[in-house]
C-alpha positions in Angstrom: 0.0 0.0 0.0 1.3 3.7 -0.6 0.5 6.4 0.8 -0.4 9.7 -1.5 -2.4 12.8 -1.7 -4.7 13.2 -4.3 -7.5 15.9 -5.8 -10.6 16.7 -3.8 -12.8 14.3 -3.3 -16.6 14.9 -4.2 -20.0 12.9 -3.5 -19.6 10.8 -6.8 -16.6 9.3 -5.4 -18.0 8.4 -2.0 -19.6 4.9 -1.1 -21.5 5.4 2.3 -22.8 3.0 4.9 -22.1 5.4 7.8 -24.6 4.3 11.3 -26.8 1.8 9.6 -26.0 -0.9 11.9 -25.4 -3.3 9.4 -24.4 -6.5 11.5 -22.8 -8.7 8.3 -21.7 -11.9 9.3 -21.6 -14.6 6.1 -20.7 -13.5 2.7 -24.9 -13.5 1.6 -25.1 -10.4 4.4 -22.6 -8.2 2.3 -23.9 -8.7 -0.5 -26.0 -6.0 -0.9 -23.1 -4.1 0.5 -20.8 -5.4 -1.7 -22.6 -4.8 -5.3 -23.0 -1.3 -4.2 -19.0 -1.2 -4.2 -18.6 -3.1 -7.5 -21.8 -0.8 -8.9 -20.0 2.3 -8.6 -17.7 4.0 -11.3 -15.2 5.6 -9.1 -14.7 5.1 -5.3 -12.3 7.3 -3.6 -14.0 7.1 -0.3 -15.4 4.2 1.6 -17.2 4.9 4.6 -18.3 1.7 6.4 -18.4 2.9 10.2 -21.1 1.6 12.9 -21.7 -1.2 10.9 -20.3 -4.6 12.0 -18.6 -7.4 9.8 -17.7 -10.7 10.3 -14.8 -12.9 8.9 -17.2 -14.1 5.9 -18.5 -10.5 5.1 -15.3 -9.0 5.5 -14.1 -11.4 2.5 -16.9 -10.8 0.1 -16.6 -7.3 0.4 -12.4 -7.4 0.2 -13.4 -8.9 -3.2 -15.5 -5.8 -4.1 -12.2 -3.6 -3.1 -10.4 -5.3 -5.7 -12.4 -3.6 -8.3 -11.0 0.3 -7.2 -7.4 0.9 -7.3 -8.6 4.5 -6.9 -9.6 4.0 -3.5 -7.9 6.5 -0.9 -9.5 6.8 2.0 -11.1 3.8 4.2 -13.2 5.4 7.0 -13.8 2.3 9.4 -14.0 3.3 12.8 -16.9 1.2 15.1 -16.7 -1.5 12.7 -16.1 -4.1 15.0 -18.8 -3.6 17.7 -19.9 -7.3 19.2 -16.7 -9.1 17.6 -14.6 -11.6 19.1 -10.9 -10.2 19.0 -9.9 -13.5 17.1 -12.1 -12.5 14.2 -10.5 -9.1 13.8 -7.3 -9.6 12.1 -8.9 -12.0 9.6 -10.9 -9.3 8.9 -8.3 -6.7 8.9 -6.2 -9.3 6.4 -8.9 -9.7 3.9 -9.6 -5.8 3.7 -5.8 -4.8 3.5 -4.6 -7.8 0.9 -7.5 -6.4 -1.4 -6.4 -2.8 -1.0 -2.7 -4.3 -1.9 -3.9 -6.5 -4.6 -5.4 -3.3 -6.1 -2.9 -0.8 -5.6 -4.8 1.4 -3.7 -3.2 4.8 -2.7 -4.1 5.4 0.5 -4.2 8.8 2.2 -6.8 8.0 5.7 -7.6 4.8 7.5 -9.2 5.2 9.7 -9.8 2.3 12.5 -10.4 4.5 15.3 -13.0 3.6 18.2 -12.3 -0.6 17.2 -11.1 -1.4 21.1 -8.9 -4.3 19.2 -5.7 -3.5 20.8 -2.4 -5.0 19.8 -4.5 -8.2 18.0 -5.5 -5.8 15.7 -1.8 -5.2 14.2 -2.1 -9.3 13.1 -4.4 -8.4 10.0 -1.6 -5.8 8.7 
């Protein structure tokens, strides 16, 4: 992953799933979640915070990732609310091996307000 800094950013280039409560535990849960991704023509932004996801959804939607090596900026804090810490870096694995895959140029992650601690570093 590198880090760069790129033009402004504007609502076409945003993907939002900010407070839904989304709890997505098997691959069928992110579905929905994860055609939106695929659906859209440029994604700079994904927002995913207070939603939960689980080692299943966390692939499917990794696999959606894939398709945007525009992506720069992964706003994901609260997004493991009700996890157990041995499903996080899993998680955390599938999500950054998709941003590599794709050669993403990140400029913000943020994981902020996760509670994962040190387990959390595993997934990078």
């Amino acid at each position: 992953m590198k880090f760069a800094s790129k033009d402004k950013v504007t609502a076409e280039d945003v993907v939002s799933f900010l407070d839904r409560q989304l709890k997505l535990n098997t691959a069928e849960d992110a579905e929905p979640v994860a055609q939106r991704i695929q659906q859209q023509k440029s994604m700079r932004v994904l927002e995913l915070r207070g939603n939960t996801l689980g080692i299943e959804s966390g692939k499917r939607i990794a696999l959606a990732i894939q398709e945007h090596p525009e992506l720069e900026r992964c706003l994901w804090s609260d997004m493991f609310t009700g996890r157990l810490k041995d499903e996080i870096p899993p998680i955390l694995k599938s999500l950054c091996n998709a941003m590599r895959s794709a050669n993403c140029h990140i400029t913000e992650l943020d994981l902020s307000d996760n509670a994962f601690g040190p387990i959390g570093a595993e997934g990078w």
